[in-house]
GUTI-49484 format. One record per residue (C-alpha): residue number from 0; residue in one letter; x, y, z. Coordinates in pm, 1 decimal, padded with zeros to 6 digits, always signed. Each point is the difference from the previous one (the first is absolute). Layout:
% residues N
koldren|zakol|px|py|pz
NUM|A|X|Y|Z
...
This chain:
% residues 423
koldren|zakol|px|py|pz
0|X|+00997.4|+00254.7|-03115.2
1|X|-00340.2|-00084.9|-00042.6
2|X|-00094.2|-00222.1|-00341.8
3|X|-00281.7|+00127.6|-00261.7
4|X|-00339.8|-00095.1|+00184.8
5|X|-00196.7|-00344.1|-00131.2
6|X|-00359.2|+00139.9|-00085.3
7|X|-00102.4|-00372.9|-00024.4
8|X|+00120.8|-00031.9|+00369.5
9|X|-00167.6|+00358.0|+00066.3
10|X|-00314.3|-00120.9|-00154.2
11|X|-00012.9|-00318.2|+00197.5
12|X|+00063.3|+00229.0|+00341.4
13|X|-00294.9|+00168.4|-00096.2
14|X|-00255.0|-00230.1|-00040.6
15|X|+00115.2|-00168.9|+00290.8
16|X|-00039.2|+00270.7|+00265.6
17|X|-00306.6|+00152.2|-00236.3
18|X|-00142.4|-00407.4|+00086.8
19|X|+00093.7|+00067.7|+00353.6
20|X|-00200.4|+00292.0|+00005.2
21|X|-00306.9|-00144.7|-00101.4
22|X|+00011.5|-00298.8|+00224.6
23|X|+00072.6|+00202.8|+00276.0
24|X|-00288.7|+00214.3|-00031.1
25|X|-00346.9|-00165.9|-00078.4
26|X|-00245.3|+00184.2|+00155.8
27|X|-00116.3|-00294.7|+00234.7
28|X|+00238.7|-00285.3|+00087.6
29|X|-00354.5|-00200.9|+00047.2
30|X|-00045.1|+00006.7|-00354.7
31|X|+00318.4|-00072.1|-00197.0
32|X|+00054.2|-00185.7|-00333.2
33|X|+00194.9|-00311.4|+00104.9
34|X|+00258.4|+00095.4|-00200.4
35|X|+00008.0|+00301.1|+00131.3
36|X|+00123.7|-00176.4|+00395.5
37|X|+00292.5|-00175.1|+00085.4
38|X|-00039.1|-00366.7|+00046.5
39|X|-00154.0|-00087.5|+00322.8
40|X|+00373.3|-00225.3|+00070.1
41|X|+00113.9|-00289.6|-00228.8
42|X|-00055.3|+00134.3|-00399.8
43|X|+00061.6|+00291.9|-00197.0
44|X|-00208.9|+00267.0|-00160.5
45|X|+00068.4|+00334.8|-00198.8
46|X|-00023.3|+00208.3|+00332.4
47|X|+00325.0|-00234.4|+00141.9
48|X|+00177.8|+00092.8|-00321.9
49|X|+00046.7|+00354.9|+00085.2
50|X|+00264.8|+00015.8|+00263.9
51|X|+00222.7|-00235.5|-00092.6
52|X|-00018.0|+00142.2|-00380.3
53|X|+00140.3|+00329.8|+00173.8
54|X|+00273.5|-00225.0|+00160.4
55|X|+00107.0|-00115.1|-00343.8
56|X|-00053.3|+00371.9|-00131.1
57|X|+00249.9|+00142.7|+00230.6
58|X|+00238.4|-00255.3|-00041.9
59|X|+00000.7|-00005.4|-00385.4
60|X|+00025.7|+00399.9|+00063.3
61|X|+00310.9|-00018.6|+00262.5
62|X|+00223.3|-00091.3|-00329.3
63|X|-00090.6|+00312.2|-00184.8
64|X|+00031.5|+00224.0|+00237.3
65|X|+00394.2|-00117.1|+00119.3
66|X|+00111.0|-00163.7|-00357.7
67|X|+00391.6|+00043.3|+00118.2
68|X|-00037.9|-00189.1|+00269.7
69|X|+00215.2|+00270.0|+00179.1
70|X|+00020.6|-00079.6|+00432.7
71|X|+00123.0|+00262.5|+00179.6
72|X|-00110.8|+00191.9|+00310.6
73|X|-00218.9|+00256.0|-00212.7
74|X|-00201.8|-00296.9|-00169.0
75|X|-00072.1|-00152.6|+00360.3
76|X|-00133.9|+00283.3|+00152.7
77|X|-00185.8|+00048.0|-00290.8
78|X|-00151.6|-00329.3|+00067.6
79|X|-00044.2|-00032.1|+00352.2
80|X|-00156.7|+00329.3|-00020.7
81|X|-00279.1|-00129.3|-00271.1
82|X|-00059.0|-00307.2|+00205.4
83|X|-00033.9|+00215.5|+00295.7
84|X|-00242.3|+00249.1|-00135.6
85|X|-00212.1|-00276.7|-00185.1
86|X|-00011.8|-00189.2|+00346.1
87|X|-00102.0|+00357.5|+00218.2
88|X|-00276.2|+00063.1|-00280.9
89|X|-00163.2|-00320.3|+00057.4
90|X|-00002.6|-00018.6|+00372.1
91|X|-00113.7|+00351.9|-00002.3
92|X|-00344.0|-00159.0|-00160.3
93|X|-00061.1|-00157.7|+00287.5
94|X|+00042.0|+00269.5|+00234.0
95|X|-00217.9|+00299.6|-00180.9
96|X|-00343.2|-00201.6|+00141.2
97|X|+00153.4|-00033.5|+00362.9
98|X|+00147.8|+00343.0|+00035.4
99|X|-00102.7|+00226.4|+00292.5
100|X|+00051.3|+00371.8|+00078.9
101|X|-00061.5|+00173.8|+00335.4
102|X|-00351.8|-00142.9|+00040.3
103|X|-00081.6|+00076.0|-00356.0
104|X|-00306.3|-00124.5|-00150.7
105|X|-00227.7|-00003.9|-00346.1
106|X|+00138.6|+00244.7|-00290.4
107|X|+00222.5|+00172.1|+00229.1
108|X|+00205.9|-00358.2|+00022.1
109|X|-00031.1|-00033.7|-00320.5
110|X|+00151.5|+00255.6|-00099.0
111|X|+00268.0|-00067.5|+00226.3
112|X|+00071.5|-00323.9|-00134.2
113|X|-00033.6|+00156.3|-00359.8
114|X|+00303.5|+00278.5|+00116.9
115|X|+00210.8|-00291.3|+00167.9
116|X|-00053.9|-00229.8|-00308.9
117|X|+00146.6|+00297.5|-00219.6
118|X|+00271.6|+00073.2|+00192.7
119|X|+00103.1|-00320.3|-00011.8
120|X|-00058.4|-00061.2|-00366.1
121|X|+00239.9|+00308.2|-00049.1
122|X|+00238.1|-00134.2|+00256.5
123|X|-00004.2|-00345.7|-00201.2
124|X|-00009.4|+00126.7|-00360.7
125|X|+00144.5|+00318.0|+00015.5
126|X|+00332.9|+00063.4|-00234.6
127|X|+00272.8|+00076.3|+00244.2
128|X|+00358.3|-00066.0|+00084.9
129|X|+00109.5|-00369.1|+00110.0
130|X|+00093.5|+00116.6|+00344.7
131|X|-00388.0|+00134.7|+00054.8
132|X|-00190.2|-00256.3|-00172.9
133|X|+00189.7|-00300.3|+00218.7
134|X|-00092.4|+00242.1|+00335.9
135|X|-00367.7|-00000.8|-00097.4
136|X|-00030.7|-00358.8|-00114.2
137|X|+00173.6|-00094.9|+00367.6
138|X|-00151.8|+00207.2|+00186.4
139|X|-00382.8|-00099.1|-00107.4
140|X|+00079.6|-00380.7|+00007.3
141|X|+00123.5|+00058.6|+00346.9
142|X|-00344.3|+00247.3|+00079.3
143|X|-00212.6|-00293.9|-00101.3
144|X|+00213.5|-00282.4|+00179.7
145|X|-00022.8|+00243.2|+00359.2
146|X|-00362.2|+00080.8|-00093.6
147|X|-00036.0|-00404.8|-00057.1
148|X|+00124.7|-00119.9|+00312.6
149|X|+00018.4|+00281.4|+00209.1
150|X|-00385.1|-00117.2|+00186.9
151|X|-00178.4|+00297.0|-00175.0
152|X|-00361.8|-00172.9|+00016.2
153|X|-00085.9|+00177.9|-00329.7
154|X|+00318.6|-00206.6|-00176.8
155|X|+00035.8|-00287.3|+00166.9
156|X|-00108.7|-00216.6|-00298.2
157|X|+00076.5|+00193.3|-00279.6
158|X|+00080.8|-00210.1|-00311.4
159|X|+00377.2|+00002.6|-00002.1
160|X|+00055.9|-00211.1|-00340.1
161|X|-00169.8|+00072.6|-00346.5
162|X|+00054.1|-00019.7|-00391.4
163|X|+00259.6|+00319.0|-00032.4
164|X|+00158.4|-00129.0|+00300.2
165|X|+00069.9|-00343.7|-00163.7
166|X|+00094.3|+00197.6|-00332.0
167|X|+00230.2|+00191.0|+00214.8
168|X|+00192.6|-00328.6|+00153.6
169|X|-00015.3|-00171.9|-00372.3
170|X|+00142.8|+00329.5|-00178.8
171|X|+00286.0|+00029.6|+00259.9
172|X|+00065.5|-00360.6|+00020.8
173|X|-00041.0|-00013.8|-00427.1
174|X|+00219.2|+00311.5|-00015.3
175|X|+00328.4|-00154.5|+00137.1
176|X|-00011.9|-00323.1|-00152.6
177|X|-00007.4|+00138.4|-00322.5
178|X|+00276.2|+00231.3|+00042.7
179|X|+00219.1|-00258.3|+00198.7
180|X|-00094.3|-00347.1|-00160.1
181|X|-00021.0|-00167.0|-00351.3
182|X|-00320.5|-00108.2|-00188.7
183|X|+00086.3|-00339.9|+00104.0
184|X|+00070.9|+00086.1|+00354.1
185|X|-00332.9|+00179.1|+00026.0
186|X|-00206.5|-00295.6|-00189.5
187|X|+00154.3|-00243.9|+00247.8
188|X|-00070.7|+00209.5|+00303.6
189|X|-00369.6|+00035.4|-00097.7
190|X|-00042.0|-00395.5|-00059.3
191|X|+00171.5|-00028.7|+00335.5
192|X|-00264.6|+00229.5|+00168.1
193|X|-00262.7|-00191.8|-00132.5
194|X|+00082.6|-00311.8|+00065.1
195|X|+00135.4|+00044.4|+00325.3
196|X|-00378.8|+00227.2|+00090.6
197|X|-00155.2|-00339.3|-00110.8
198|X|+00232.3|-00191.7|+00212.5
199|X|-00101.6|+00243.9|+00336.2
200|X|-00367.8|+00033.1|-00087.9
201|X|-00018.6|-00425.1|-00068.6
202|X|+00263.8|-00148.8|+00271.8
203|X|+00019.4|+00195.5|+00256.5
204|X|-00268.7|-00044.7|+00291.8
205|X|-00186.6|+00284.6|+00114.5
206|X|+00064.6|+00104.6|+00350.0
207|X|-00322.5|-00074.7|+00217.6
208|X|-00204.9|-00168.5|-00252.7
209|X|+00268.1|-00288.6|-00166.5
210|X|+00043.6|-00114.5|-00297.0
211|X|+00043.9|+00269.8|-00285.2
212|X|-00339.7|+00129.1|-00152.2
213|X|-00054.1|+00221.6|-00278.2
214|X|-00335.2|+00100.6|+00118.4
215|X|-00157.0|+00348.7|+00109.1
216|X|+00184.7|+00079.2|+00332.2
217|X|+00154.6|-00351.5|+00082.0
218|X|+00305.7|+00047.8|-00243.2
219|X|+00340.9|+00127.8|+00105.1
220|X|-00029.6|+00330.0|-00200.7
221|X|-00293.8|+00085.9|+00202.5
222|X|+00194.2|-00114.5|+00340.8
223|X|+00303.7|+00193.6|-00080.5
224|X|-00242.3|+00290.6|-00003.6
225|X|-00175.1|-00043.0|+00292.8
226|X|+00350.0|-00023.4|+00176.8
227|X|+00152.9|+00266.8|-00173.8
228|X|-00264.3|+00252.6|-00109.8
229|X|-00205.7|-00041.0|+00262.1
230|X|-00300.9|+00171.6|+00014.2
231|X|+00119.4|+00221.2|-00314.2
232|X|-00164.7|-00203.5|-00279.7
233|X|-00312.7|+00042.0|-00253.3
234|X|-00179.1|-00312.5|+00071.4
235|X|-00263.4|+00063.0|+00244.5
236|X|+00035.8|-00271.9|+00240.2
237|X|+00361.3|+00217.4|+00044.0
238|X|+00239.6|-00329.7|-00082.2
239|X|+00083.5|+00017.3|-00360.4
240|X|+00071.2|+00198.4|-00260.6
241|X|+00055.6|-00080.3|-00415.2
242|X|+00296.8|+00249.1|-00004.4
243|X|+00105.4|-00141.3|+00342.1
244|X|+00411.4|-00086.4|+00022.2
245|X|+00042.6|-00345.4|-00068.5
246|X|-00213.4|-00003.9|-00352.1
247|X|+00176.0|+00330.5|-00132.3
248|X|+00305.4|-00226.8|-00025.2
249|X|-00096.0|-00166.0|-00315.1
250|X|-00128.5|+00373.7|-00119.2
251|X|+00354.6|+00077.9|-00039.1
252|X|-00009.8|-00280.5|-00255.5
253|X|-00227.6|+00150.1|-00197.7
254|X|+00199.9|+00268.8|+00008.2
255|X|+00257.0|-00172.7|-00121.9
256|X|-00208.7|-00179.8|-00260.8
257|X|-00073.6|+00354.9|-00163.1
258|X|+00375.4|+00111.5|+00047.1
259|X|+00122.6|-00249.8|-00235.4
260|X|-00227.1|+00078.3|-00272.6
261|X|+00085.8|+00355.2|+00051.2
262|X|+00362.3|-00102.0|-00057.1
263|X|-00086.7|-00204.3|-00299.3
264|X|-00220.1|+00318.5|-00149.7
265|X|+00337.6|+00149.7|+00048.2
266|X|+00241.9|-00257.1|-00185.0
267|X|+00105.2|+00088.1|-00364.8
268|X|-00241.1|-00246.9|-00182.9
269|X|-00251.1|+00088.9|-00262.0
270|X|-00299.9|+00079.2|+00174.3
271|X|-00209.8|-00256.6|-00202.7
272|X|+00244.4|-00263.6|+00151.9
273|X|-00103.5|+00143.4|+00370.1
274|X|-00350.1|-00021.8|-00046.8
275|X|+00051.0|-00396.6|-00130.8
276|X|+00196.9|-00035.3|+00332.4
277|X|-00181.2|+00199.5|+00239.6
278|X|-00374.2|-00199.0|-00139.0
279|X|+00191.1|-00328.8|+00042.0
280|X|+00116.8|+00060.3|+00357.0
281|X|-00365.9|+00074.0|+00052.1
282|X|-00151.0|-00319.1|-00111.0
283|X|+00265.0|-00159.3|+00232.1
284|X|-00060.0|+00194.3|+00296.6
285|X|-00397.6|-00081.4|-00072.5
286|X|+00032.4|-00365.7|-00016.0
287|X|+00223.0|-00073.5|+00293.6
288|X|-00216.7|+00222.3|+00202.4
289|X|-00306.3|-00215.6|-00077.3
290|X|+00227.5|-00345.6|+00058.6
291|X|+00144.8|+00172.9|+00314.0
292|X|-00374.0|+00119.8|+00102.6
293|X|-00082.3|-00376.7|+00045.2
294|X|+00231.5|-00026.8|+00349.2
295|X|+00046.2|+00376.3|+00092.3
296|X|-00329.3|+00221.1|-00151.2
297|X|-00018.1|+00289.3|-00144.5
298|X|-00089.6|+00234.5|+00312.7
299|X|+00037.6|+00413.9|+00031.7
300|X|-00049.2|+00024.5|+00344.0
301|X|+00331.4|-00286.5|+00041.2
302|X|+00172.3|+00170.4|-00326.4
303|X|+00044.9|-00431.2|-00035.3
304|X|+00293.6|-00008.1|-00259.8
305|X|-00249.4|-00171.0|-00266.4
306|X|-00192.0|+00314.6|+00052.1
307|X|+00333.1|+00183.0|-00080.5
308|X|+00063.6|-00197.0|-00293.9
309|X|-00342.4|+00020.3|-00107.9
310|X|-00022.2|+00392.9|+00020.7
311|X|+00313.4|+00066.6|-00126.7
312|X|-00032.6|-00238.0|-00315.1
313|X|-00314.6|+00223.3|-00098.7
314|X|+00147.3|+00312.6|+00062.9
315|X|+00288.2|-00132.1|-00210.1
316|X|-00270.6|-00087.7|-00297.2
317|X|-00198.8|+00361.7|+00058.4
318|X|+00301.3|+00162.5|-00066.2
319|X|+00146.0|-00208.3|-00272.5
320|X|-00337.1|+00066.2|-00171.5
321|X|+00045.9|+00360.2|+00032.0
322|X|+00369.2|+00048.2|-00094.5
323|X|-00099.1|-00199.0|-00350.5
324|X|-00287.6|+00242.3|-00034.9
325|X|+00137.3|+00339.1|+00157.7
326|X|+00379.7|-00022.2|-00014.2
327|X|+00056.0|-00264.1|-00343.6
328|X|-00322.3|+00113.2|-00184.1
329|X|+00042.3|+00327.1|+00090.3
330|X|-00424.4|+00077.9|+00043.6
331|X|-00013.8|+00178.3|+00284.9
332|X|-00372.1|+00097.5|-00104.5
333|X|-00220.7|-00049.9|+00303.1
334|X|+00241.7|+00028.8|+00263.5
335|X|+00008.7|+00341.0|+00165.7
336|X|-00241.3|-00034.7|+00229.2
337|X|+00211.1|-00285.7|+00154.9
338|X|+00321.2|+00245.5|-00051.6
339|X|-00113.3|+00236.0|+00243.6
340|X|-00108.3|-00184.7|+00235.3
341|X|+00357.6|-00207.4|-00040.2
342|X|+00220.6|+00258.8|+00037.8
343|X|-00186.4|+00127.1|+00355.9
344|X|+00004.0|-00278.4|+00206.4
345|X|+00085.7|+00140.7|+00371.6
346|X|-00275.5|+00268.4|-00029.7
347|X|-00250.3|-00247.2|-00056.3
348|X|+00077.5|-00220.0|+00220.8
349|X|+00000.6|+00279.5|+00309.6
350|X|-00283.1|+00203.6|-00072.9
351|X|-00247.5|-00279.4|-00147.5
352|X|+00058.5|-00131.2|+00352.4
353|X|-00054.7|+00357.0|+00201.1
354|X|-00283.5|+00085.1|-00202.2
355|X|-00250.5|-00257.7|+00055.2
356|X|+00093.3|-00004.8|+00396.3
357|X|-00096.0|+00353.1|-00056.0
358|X|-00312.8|-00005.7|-00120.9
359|X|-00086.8|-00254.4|+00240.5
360|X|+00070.7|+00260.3|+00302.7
361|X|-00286.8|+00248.5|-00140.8
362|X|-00322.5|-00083.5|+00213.5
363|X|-00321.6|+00126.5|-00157.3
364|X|-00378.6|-00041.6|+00028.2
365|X|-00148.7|-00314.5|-00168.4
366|X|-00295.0|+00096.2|-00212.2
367|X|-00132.4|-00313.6|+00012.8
368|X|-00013.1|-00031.2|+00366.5
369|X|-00026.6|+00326.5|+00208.0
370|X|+00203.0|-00079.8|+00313.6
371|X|+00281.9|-00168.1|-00180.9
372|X|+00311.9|+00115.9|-00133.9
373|X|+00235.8|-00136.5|-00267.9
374|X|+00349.9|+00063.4|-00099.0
375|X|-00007.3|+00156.2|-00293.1
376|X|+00210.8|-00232.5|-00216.6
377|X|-00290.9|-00223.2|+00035.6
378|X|-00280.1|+00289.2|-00090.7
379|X|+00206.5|+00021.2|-00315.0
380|X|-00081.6|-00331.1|-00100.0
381|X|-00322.7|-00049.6|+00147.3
382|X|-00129.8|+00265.5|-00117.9
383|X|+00153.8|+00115.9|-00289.1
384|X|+00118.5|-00302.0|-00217.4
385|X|-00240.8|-00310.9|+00130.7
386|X|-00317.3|+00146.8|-00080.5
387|X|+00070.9|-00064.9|-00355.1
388|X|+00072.0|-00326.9|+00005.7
389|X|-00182.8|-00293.9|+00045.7
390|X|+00280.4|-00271.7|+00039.4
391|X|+00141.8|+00108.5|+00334.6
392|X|+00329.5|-00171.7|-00135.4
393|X|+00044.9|+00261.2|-00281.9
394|X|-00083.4|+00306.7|+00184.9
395|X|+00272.9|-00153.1|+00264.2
396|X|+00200.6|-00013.3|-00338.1
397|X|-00100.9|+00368.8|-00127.0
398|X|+00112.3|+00116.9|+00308.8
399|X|+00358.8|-00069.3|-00023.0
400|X|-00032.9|+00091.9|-00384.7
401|X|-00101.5|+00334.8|+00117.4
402|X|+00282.6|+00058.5|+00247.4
403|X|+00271.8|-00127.0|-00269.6
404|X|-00162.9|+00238.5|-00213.1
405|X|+00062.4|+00277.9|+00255.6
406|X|+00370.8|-00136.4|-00001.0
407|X|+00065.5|+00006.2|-00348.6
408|X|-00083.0|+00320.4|-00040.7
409|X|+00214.4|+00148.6|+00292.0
410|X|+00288.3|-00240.6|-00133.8
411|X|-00062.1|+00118.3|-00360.7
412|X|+00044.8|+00358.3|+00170.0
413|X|+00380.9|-00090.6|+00167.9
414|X|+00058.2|-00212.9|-00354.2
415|X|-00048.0|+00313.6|-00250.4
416|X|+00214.4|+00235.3|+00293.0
417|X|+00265.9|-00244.7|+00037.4
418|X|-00075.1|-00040.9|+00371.6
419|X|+00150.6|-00319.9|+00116.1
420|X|-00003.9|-00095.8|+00377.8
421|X|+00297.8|-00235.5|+00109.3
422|X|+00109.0|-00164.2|+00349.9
């Protein structure tokens, strides 16, 4: 049974992943608002909000969607399949750009890549039977892990970790403890997990280098990869990654952070009483972060558990502020753009990445320069959207307004037809 949905929590998915668009998207990364970029390491800024925020999102959501807090076989494989399918999406990200057919080359790859990437979209969020959905899900993880580390030149550093792969491993890992464990149980197990991370990042020496460091490629998080990952990572210099192994660990506690405020959305209490609650737990969160940030700081790329804290104290206020206005109040005026871009998460989140890899494959002529070419993602912008501005920041800005533009009105489209993808 699956509880009435929370349009403040719907809302608040929306403008999160509508923010991810944007960031994601400027039409030159060399000219970005600040704000607009993650932090460069130690620090936070609105950018950094955006995954964790999701993190919260989906654990708030995991106690509407199984309010009985019924285990049985059904329920797992209904889980392990979602965490499966959310994982296989996001590695598949990394693959479209490295994918090679028979020699292929130009818009005949392309469109290659475009047939594989919706076969496996279909394959991934495609309504069938248990039994069919677990083969898929299996038998792509296992595609990419052969294609990985098989010594195929063209894959042989593909990205292996990623943000849906770390919302995979936090939504299975979320999942169980809230169907096997209390409140208190879970609350304890996320202090536990962030303590102990500080413990490991702060005591324990790093292998080949010494004492511990929390520093850009001389911590143990970045070590762990290197070991374990090798070769498979985002950062360039191939050691590292900010989704790597060791830092999802305290992930799952923000996870668990937004899993107890889904539970206490759920308790009987009048919902004026929630919102006091939920905006107190908020200021908490907030100011031990920023004690906390003092010995251990606030850092994506670790996921440092005052980062965690921090993150998940805001997200906590955010939606406090909305349930008082959207769910108490009852003035939902304003909100459906957020709404449909809410309730569509998973198509987002795989095309918005296809697309732009996409447009990048299409070679044509430069007009400014006769023996050039350029992709045509960049033509776009060049061409059609700087020109009118004179602060290259804004047009940068425009840009990405444009695109989530583009989206809205596709996502308005599945909205009004009741088209809702799922993994």
């Amino acid at each position: 049974m699956q509880k009435e949905r929370l349009i403040s929590l719907d809302v608040f998915r929306g403008f999160t992943i509508l923010l991810m668009t944007i960031v994601n998207n400027p039409g030159s990364w060399e000219t970005v608002y600040p704000p607009l970029l993650h932090s460069s390491w130690n620090g936070c800024t609105p950018t950094d909000l955006v995954f964790p925020f999701f993190i919260f999102i989906m654990g708030v959501a995991i106690a509407f969607a199984m309010p009985t807090k019924t285990f049985d076989s059904t329920t797992f494989n209904r889980i392990i399949i979602r965490s499966l399918r959310m994982i296989c999406l996001g590695i598949f990200f990394n693959f479209f750009g490295k994918i090679q057919l028979f020699g292929l080359e130009g818009i005949a790859l392309l469109i290659g890549r475009l047939a594989i990437s919706i076969a496996v979209g279909y394959a991934l969020m495609g309504n069938f039977n248990s039994k069919i959905k677990m083969y898929l899900s299996v038998s792509i993880l296992i595609t990419y892990l052969f294609l990985a580390y098989s010594g195929f030149e063209a894959y042989h550093d593909v990205r292996l970790p990623g943000v849906l792969q770390r919302i995979g491993i936090v939504y299975f890992i979320a999942s169980l403890l809230y169907l096997k464990t209390s409140p208190k149980t879970q609350l304890i197990i996320a202090v536990s997990i962030l303590l102990g991370y500080w413990m490991i990042m702060t005591l324990i020496p790093v292998p080949g280098i010494g004492i511990s460091s929390l520093e850009k490629g001389t911590n143990l998080a970045s070590w762990t990869d290197s070991i374990l990952l090798k070769g498979h990572v985002w950062n360039e210099t191939k050691t590292w990654d900010p989704e790597g192994i060791l830092s999802t660990l305290p992930a799952i506690a923000s996870g668990i952070i937004g899993l107890l405020i889904g539970q206490l959305l759920n308790r009987p209490l009048p919902k004026l009483e929630i919102a006091k609650k939920m905006g107190s737990y908020g200021i908490l969160l907030i100011l031990i972060a920023l004690l906390w940030n003092t010995v251990f700081p606030v850092n994506k790329s670790l996921w440092t558990s005052s980062f965690v804290v921090c993150t998940s104290g805001i997200a906590l206020l955010v939606l406090t502020l909305l349930y008082y206005i959207i769910d108490i109040l009852n003035f939902k005026k304003g909100t459906k753009l957020f709404l449909i871009w809410g309730v569509n998460p998973m198509i987002v989140f795989f095309l918005s990445e296809i697309i732009p890899q996409a447009l990048q494959m299409i070679s044509i002529q430069n007009p400014k320069i006769t023996t050039a070419k350029i992709n045509l993602l960049e033509y776009l912008y060049v061409f059609d959207v700087a020109p009118y501005f004179n602060n290259p920041m804004t047009a940068s800005l425009a840009f990405a307004l444009i695109y989530v533009g583009f989206w809205t009105l596709l996502l308005a489209y599945f909205y009004k037809n009741k088209m809702i993808f799922k993994v």
